[in-house]
C-alpha positions in Angstrom: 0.0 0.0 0.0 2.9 2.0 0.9 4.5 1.5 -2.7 1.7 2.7 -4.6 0.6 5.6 -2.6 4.3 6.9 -3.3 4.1 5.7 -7.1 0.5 8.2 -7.2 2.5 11.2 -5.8 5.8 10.6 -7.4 3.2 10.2 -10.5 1.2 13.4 -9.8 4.2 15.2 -8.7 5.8 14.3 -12.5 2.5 15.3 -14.0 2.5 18.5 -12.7 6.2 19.3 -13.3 5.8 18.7 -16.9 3.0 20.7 -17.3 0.4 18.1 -18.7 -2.2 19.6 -16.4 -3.3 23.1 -17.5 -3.2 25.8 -15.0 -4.0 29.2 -14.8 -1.2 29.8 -17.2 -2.1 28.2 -20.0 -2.3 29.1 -23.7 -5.0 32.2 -23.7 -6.7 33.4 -27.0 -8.4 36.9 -26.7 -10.6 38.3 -29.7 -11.0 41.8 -30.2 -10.4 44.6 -32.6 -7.8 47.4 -34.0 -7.8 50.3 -35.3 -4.7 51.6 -37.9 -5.1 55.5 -37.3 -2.9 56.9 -40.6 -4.2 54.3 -42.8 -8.2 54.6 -41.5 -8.5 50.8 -41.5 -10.4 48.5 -38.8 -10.8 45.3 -38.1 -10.8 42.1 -36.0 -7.9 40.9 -33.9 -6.9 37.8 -32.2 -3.8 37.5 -30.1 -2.8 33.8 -28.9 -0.7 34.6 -25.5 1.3 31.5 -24.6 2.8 31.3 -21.1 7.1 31.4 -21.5 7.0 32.4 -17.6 5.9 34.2 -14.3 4.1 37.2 -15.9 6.3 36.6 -19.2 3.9 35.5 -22.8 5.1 34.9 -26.1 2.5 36.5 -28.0 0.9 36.4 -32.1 -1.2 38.6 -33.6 -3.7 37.2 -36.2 -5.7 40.0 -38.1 -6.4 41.1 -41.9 -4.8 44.4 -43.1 -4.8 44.4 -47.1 -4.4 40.7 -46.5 -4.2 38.1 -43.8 -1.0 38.8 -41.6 0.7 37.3 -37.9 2.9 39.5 -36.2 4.3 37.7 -33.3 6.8 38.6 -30.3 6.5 38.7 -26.8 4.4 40.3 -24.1 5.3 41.3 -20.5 2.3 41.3 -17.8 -0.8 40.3 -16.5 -3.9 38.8 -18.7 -6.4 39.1 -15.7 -5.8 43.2 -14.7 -3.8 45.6 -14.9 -0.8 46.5 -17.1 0.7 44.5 -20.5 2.8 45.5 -23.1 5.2 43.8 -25.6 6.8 43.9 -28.7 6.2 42.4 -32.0 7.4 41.9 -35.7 5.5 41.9 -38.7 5.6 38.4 -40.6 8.6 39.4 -42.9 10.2 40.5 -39.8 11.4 43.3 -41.0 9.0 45.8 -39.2 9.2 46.5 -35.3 5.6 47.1 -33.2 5.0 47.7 -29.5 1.4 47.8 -28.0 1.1 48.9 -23.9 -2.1 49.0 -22.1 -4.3 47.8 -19.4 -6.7 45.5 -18.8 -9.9 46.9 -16.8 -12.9 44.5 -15.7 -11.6 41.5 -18.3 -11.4 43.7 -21.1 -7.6 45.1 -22.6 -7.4 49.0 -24.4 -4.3 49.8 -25.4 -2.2 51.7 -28.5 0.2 50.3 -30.8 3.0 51.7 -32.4 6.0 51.2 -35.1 9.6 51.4 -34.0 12.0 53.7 -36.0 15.2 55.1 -36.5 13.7 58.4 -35.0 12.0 56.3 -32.0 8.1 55.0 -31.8 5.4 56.5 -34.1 1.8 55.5 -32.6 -0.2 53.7 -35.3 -3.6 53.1 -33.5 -5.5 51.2 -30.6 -6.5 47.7 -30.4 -9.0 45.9 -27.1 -9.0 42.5 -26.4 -11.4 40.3 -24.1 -11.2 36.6 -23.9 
């Protein structure tokens, strides 16, 4: 009896180490919109945030602008409340993003903008709600 208690927590204990039970960190897909201010376009938005660490994501963007694109990097934060804000690439990776905002009763505002030689040019807003 002794034996195969151990064997179930050795077991569990392996089980959770590996992370083949889910927790609160898991994989999180969020749907929402954007807005591209100098180019008037708007549209849907889904950002897959996968867990890389204690408040740490690695993040992609899925949305249509003149076509479908993925612009994928990493994210710093919280998903449940308060701040979050990250950097991205666009798919030729060629192209530098960073978004910052806040997330207020399960709902995220923020702004994006483009990184340049003469620093960061805001582009537009984008929410996000899972």
């Amino acid at each position: 009896m002794r034996i195969a208690m151990k064997s179930m927590v050795v077991a569990a204990a392996l089980t959770l180490s590996l992370g083949l039970v889910q927790g609160a960190d898991a994989k999180q897909t969020l749907k929402g919109r954007f807005e591209w201010s100098g180019a008037g376009q708007k549209g849907d938005l889904e950002a897959v945030f996968t867990p890389t660490g204690e408040g740490m994501w690695d993040v992609a963007f899925h949305f249509d602008f003149r076509g479908p694109h993925v612009y994928a990097g990493t994210a710093e934060g919280s998903l449940k409340g308060g701040e979050l804000k990250g950097r991205v690439q666009n798919d030729d990776k060629n192209r530098t993003f960073t978004f910052t905002g806040s997330f207020t009763d399960g709902e995220f505002h923020g702004t994006h903008a483009e990184v340049g030689d003469d620093g960061e040019q805001a582009t537009g807003t984008l929410t996000l709600k899972g």
